[in-house]
LUMBA-180037 format. One record per residue (C-alpha): residue in one letter; x, y, z; residue number from 1. Coordinates in pm, 1 decimal, decimal comma, padded with zeros to 6 digits. Example, Ala and Ser with C-alpha at 12.3 -4.5 7.8 and 13.67 -1.06 7.14 Angstrom:
<sites>
[a [01230,0 -00450,0 00780,0] 1] [s [01367,0 -00106,0 00714,0] 2] 
</sites>
This chain:
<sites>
[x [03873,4 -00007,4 00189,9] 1] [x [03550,0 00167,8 00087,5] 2] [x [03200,5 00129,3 00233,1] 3] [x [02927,0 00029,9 00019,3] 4] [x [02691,7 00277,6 -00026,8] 5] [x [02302,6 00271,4 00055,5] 6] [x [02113,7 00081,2 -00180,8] 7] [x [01851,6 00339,4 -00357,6] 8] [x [01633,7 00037,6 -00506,9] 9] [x [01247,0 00257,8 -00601,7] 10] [x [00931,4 00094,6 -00514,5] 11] [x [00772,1 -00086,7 -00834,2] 12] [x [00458,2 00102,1 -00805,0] 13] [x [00702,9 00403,6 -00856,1] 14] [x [00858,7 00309,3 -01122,6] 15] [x [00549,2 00196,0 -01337,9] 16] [x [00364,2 00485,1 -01212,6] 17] [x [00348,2 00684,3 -01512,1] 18] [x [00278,0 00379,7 -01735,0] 19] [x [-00070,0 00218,3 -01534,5] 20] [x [-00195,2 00623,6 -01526,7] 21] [x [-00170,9 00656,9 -01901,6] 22] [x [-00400,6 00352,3 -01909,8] 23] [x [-00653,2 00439,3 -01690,4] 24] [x [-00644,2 00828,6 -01843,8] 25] [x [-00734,8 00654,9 -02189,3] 26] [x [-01032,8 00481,6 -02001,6] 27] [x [-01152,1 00825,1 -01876,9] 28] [x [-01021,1 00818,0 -01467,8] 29] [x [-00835,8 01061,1 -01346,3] 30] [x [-00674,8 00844,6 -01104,3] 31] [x [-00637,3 00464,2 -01073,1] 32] [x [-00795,0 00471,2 -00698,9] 33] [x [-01168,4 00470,2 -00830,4] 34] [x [-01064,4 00113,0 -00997,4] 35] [x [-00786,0 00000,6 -00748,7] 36] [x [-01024,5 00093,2 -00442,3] 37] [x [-01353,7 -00005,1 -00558,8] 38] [x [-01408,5 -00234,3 -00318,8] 39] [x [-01380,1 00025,7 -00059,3] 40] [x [-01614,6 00257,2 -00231,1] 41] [x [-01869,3 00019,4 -00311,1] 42] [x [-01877,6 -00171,9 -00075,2] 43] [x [-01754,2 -00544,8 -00080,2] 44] [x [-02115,6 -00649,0 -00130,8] 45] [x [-02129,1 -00447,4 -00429,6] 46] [x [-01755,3 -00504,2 -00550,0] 47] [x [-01750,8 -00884,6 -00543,9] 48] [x [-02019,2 -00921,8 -00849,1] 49] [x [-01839,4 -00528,9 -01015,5] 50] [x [-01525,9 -00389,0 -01135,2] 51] [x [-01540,0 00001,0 -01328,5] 52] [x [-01436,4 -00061,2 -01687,7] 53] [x [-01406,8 00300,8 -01748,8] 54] [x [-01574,8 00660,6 -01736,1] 55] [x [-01709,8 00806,3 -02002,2] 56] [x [-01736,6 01220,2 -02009,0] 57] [x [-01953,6 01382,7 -02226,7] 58] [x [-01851,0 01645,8 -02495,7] 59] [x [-01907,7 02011,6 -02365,3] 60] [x [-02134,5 02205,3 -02556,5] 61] [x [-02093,7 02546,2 -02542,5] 62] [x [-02357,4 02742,7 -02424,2] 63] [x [-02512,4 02473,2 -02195,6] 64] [x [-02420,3 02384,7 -01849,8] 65] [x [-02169,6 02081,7 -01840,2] 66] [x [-02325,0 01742,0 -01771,3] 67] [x [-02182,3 01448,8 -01527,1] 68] [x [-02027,9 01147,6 -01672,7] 69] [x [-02124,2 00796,6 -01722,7] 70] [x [-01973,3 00534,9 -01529,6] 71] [x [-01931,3 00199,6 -01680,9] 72] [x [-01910,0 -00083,1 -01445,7] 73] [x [-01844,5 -00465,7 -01526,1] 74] [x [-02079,3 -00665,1 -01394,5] 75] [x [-02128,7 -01052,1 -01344,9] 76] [x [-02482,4 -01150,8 -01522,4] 77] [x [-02679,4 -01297,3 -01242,7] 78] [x [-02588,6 -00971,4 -01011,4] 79] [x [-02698,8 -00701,0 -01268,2] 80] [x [-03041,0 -00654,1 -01146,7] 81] [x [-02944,3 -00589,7 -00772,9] 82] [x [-02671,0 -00383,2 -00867,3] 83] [x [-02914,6 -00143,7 -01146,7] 84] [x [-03136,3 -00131,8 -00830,0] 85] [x [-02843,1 -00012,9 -00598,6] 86] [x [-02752,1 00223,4 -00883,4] 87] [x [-02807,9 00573,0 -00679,5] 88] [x [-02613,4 00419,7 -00356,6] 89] [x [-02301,8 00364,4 -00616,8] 90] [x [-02329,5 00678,3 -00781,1] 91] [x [-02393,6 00867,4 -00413,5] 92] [x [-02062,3 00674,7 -00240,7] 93] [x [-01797,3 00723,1 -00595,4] 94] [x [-01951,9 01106,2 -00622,1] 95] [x [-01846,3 01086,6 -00219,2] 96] [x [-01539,7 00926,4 -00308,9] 97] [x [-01392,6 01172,5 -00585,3] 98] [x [-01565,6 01487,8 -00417,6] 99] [x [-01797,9 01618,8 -00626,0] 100] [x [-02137,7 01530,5 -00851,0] 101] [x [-01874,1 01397,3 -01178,6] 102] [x [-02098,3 01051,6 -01218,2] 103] [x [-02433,8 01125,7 -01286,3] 104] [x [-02566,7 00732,1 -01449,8] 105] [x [-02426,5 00385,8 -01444,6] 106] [x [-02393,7 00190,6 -01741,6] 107] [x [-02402,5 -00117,8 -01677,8] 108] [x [-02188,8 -00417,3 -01931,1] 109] [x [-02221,9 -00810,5 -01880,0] 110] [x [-01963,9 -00981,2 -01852,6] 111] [x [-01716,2 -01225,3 -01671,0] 112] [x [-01504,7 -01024,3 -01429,4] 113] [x [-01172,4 -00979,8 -01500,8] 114] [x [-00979,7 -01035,8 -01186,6] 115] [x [-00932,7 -01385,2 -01050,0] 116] [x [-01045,9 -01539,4 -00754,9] 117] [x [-00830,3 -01678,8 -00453,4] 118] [x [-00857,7 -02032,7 -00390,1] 119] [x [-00911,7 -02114,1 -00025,7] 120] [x [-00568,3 -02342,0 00066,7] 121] [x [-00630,9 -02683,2 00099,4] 122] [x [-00653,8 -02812,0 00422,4] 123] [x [-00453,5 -03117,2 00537,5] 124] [x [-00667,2 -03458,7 00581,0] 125] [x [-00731,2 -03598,4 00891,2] 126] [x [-00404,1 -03797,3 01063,1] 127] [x [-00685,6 -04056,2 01155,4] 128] [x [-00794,0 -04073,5 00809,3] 129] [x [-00457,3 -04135,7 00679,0] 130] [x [-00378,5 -04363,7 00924,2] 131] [x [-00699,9 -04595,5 00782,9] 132] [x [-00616,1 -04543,9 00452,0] 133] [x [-00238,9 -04679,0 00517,4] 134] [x [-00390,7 -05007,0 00654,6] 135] [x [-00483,7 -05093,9 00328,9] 136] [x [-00190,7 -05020,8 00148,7] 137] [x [00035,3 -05253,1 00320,5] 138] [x [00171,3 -05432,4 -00032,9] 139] [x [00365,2 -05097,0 -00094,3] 140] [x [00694,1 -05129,9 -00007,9] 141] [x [00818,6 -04813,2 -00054,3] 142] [x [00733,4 -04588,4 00249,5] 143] [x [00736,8 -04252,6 00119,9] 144] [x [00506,6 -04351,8 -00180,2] 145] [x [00290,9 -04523,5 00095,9] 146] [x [00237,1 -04221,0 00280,1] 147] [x [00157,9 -04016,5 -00090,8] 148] [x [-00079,2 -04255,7 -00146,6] 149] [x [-00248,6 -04212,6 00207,8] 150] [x [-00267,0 -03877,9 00208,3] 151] [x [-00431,4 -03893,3 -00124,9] 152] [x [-00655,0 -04138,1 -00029,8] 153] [x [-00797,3 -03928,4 00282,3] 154] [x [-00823,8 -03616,1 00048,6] 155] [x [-01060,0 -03828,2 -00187,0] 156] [x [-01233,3 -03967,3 00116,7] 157] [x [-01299,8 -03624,9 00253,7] 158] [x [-01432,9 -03467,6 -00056,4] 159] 
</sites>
């Protein structure tokens, strides 16, 4: 009897590679770390109210020296003005970022961001809490729907 041999499963990010940089090449980035890491280059002051939508290079012109692109970012309404003002530390840390002067404005778009926020987990209500709340419900038979109840009862309590 033969040994199996070694499983040769590829990463995802492998596989779809090709697929995600075709996107973000359409957009204008080279690469997909200037939108995947933007919270690094930013700064996660910056990157919580920002996302890059896309770069936008202009057309060369013969003749005349070539001019740095426009970077579009996403921005939630409310933080706009702070991040126009903090416009030439953004352009200064992606110009660090990709190595040379490529960005040379921001261009800035109002909207909702597109990513999704994480929900802090609910935390469990207080045993004490509970154990009020299940003093009152002592005309439910059933003890598992009794302690539902309780539990639900100290979550409304609490909030």
């Amino acid at each position: 009897m033969s040994k199996p041999g070694p499983i040769s499963a590829k990463p995802l990010s492998a596989l779809l590679g090709d697929v995600f940089s075709d996107a973000y090449a359409r957009q204008g980035f080279a690469t997909r770390e200037l939108v995947t890491r933007w919270a690094e280059i930013a700064g996660p002051e910056i990157a919580v109210h920002s996302e890059p939508m896309k770069i936008q290079w202009p057309r060369p012109v013969e003749g005349q020296p070539e001019r740095p692109a426009t970077l579009v970012l996403r921005v939630e309404g409310p933080a706009a003005l702070e991040i126009q003002h903090a416009s030439d530390v953004i352009l200064q840390r992606v110009n660090r970022f990709l190595g040379w002067n490529a960005v040379g404005r921001l261009a800035l778009r109002q909207a909702p961001l597109s990513r999704k926020t994480r929900r802090k987990a609910a935390r469990p209500p207080d045993e004490a809490e509970v154990a009020s709340v299940a003093g009152t419900l002592s005309s439910i038979e059933d003890d598992g729907l009794r302690a539902a109840l309780a539990r639900l009862g100290a979550s409304i309590k609490r909030n």
